[in-house]
N, C-alpha and C positions, 0 to 999 in steps of 0.2 A: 608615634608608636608604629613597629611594625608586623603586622598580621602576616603570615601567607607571603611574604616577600614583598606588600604592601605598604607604604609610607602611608599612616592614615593619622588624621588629625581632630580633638571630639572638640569642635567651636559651637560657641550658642548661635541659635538661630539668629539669622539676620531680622532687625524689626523687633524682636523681642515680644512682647504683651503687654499689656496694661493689666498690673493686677490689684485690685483694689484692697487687698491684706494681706497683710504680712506679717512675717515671725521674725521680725526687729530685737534686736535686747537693747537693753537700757539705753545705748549709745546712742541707739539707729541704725546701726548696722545691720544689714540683711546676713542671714544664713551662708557661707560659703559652703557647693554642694562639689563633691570628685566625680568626675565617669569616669573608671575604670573599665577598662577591659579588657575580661577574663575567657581565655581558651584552655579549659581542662584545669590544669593545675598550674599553668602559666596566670600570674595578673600585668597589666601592662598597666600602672599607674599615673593615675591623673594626677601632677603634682601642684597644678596650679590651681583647678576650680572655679569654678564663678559662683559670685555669688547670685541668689534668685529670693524672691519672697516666700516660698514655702514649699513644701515636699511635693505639692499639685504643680508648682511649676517647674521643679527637678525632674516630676515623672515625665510632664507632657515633652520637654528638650531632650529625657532619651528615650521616647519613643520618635521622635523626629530625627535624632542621631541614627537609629538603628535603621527607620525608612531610607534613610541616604546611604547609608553604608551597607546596606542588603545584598546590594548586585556587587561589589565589590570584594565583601568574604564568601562569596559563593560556596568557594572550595575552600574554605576555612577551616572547618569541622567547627565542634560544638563550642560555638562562642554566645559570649552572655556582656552585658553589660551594666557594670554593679554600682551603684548610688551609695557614697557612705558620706558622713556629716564629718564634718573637721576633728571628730578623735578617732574618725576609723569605721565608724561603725555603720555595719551594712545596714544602710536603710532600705531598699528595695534592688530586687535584682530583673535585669529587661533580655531574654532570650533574644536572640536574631532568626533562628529560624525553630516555630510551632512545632512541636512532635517531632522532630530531626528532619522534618522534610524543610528541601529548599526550595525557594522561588525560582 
């Protein structure tokens, strides 16, 4: 995807976690979760996703995506980075930077 002139790429953290439950269906299949990220009215679509054990561990990988990618949209403008579940649907949304200020 790219931001600001920026090639930026949302990977799961390296290591991963151990999570000891999970939101599995019948299969065993874990949840596939999208980061998207959204500047204004522009969305830059996650089309691939990973899967994770649950919406706790969707949050914690974007707020670690947005730690790394902080200093890089500096001069972004108002970017946010949105969590949806494989029909679309916004599950949780992660600002990059508090109150418009940036780091």
């Amino acid at each position: 995807m790219c931001i600001g002139g920026a090639r930026l790429s949302v990977e799961p953290a390296a290591g991963g976690g151990v999570f000891p439950a999970t939101d599995q269906d019948e299969a065993g299949t874990m949840p596939r979760y999208f980061f998207n990220i959204r500047d204004g009215h522009d969305v830059d679509e996650d089309e691939e996703g990973v899967e994770l054990p649950d919406l706790d561990a969707a949050k914690a990988e974007a707020l670690a995506t947005v730690e790394e990618l902080r200093d890089e949209l500096a001069d972004a403008g108002n970017i946010e980075l949105e969590i949806t579940d494989e029909t679309g649907r916004r599950l949780l949304t992660v600002p990059f930077f508090r109150g418009g200020r940036r780091r």
